[in-house]
C-alpha positions as CSV (number, residue, x, y, z in Angstrom):
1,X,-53.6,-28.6,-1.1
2,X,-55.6,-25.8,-1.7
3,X,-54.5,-23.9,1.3
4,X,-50.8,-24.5,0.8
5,X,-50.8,-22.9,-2.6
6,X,-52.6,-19.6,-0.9
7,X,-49.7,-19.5,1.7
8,X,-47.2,-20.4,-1.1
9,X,-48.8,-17.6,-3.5
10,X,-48.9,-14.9,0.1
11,X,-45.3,-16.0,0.5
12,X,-43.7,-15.0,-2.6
13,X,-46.1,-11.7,-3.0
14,X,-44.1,-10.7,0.8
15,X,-41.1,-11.5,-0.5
16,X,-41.2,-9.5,-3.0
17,X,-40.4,-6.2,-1.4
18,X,-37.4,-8.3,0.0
19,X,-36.6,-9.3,-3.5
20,X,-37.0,-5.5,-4.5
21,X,-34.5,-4.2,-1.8
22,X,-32.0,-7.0,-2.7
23,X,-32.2,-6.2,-6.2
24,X,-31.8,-2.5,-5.4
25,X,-29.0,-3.1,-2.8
26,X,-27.2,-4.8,-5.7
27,X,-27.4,-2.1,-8.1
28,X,-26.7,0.7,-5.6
29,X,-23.3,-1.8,-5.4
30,X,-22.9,-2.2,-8.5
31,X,-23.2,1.6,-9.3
32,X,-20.9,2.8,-6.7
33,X,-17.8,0.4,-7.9
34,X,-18.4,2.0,-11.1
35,X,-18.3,5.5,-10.4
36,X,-21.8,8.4,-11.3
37,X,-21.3,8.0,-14.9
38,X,-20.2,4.1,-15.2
39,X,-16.2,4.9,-14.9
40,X,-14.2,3.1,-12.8
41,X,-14.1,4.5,-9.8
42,X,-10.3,6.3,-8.9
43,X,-9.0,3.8,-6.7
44,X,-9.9,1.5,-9.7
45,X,-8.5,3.4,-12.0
46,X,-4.7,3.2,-10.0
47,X,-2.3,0.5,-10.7
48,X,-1.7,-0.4,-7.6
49,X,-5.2,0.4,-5.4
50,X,-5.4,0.7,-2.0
51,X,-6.1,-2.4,0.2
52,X,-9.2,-3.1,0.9
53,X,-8.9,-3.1,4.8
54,X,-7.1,-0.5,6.5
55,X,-3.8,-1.9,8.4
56,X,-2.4,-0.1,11.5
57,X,0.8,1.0,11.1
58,X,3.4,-1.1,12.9
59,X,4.7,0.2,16.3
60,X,8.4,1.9,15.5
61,X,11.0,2.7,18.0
62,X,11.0,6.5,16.9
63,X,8.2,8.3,15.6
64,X,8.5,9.3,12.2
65,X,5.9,11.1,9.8
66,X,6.8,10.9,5.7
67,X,4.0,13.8,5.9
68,X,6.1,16.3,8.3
69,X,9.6,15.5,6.3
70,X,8.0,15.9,2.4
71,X,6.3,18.5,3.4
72,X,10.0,20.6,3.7
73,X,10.5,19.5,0.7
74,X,12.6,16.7,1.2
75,X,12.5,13.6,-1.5
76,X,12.3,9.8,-1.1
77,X,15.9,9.2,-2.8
78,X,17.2,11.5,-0.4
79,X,16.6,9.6,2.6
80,X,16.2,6.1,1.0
81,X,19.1,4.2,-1.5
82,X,19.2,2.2,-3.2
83,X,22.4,0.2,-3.3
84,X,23.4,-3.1,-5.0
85,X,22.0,-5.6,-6.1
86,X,19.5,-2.7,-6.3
87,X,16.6,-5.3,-4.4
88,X,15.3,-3.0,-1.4
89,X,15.6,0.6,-0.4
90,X,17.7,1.5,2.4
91,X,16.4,3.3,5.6
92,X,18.4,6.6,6.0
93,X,21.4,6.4,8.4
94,X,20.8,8.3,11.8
95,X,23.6,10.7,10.7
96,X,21.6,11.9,7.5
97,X,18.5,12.3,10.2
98,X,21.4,13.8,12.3
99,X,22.2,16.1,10.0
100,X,18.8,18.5,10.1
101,X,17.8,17.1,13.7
102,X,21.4,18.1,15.7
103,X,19.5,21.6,15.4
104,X,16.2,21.1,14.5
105,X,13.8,19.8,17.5
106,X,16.9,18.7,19.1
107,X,15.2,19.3,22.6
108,X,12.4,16.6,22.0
109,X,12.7,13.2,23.7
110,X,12.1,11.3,20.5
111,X,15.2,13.4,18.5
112,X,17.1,12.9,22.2
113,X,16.7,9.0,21.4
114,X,17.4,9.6,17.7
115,X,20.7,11.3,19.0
116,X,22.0,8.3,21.4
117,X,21.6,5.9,18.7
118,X,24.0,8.3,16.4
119,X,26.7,8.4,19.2
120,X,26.5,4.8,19.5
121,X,26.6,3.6,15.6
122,X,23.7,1.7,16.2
123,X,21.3,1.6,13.3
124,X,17.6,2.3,14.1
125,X,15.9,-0.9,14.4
126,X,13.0,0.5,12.0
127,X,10.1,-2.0,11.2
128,X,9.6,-2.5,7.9
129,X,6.5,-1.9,6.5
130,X,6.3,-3.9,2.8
131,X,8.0,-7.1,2.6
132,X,8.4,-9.1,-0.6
133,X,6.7,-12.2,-0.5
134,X,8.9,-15.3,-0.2
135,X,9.1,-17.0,-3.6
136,X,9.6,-13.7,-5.4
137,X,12.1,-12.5,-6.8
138,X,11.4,-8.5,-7.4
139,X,13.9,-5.4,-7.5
140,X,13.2,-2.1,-6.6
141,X,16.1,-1.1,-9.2
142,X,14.1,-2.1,-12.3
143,X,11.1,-0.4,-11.1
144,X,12.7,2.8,-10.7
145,X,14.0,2.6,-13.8
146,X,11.0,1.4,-15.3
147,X,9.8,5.2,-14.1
148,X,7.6,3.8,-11.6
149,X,7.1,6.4,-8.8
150,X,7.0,5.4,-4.6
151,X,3.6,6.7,-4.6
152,X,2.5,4.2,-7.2
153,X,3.2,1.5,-4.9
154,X,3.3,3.2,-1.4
155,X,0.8,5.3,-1.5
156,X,0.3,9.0,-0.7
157,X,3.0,8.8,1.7
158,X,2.9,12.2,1.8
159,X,-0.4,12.3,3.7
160,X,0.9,9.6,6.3
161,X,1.3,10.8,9.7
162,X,2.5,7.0,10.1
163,X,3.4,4.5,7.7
164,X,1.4,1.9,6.9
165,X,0.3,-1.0,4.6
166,X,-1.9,1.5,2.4
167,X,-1.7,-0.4,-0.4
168,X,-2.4,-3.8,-1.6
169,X,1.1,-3.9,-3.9
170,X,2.4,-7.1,-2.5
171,X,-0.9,-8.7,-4.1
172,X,0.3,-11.1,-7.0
173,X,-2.9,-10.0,-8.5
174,X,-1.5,-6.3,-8.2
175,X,1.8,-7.0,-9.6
176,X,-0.1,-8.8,-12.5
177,X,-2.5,-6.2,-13.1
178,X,0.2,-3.2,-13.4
179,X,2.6,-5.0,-15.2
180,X,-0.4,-5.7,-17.7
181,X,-0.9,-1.9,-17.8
182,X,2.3,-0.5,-17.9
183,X,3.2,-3.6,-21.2
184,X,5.5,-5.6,-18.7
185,X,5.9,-9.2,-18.9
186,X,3.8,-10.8,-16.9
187,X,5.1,-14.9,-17.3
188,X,5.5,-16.2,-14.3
189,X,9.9,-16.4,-15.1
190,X,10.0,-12.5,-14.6
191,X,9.1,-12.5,-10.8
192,X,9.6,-16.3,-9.6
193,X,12.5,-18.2,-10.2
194,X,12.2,-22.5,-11.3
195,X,14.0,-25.1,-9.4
196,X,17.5,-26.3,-11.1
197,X,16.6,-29.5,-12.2
C-alpha cells in the first residue's frame, strides 16, 4: 500500500509540468481571443466575422476578380441590382461587362468567352457564392436600406482575387448577433415564416 502511494505521490509531482503547460496553453488561448490589452480581438469586434475555416472559392466559368474591377473604381450597385421583390442581387448582364471589355483586354481568351456569350444572349452561368438558407426568409432590399454595407457581410471583397465564402454571414448565430447590435428584431417572425394553420 505503501508503494502505491509513492508512485501515486511521483505521478502527480510529473504531471505537474503537464498540468503547468496545459494551464499555460489555456491562457495563451484565452489571451489571444481577447486581444494584448483584454479587447476583443477585430475580427470579434465585426458583425459579421470571418468564418472560421477558409473555403475555396467555387470554380466559375470566367475568371473574375472584385479586386481588379474596385480597384478602377467601379462600385457594387453598378454591377449588381437589385430588382423586385428586392430578395437577391443580380449578377451584371454580359453587355454591362461588354461595355468596358469590347475594348479593354478584348484580346484575352477569357474576355473572347465573355464576348460569345454576349453575341449569343446567353447569361453567364456564374456560381453563386452565398445562398440563403432554406427556411429563411431574408431580403437584401431591407439591408441596404437598413445602411448595411456588402463588406459587412461579404467581406473585403475588395482584396479578393476570387470570391469566396469569407464570411460566416449565413450563420443564424451571425444574423442574431448583428441584428442584436445594429437594435434589429431578432424574434424568430422577422426571418422565418410559421405554417398557416
Amino acid at each position: 500500500m505503501r508503494f502505491q502511494r509513492l508512485i501515486f505521490a511521483v505521478g502527480c509531482v510529473l504531471s505537474l509540468p503537464v498540468a503547468a503547460l496545459l494551464f499555460g496553453t489555456m491562457q495563451l488561448r484565452a489571451q489571444q481571443s481577447a486581444g494584448a490589452n483584454g479587447a476583443p480581438r477585430a475580427d470579434e469586434q465585426k458583425e459579421v466575422p470571418n468564418n472560421p475555416a477558409e473555403h475555396k472559392p467555387p470554380a466559375q466559368p470566367l475568371p473574375y476578380s472584385h479586386q481588379t474591377h474596385l480597384a478602377l473604381g467601379l462600385e457594387c450597385k453598378g454591377c449588381h441590382e437589385n430588382p423586385e421583390p428586392g430578395n437577391l442581387m443580380t449578377f451584371p448582364a454580359t453587355s454591362t461587362c461588354m461595355s468596358c471589355h469590347e475594348v479593354v483586354a478584348a484580346e484575352k481568351t477569357s474576355i473572347q468567352k465573355l464576348a460569345s456569350y454576349a453575341k449569343s444572349g446567353q447569361a453567364i452561368p456564374w456560381v453563386r457564392v452565398y445562398s440563403v438558407t432554406s427556411g429563411v426568409n431574408w431580403t437584401h432590399r431591407k439591408h441596404l436600406e437598413a445602411g448595411v454595407k456588402c463588406e459587412t457581410c461579404h467581406g473585403q471583397v475588395d482584396e479578393m482575387g476570387s470570391m469566396s465564402l469569407a464570411t460566416s454571414v449565413t450563420s443564424m448565430a451571425v444574423c442574431i448577433r448583428c441584428h442584436t447590435l445594429r437594435g434589429a428584431s431578432t424574434a424568430c417572425e422577422t426571418c422565418h415564416s410559421w405554417p398557416a394553420n
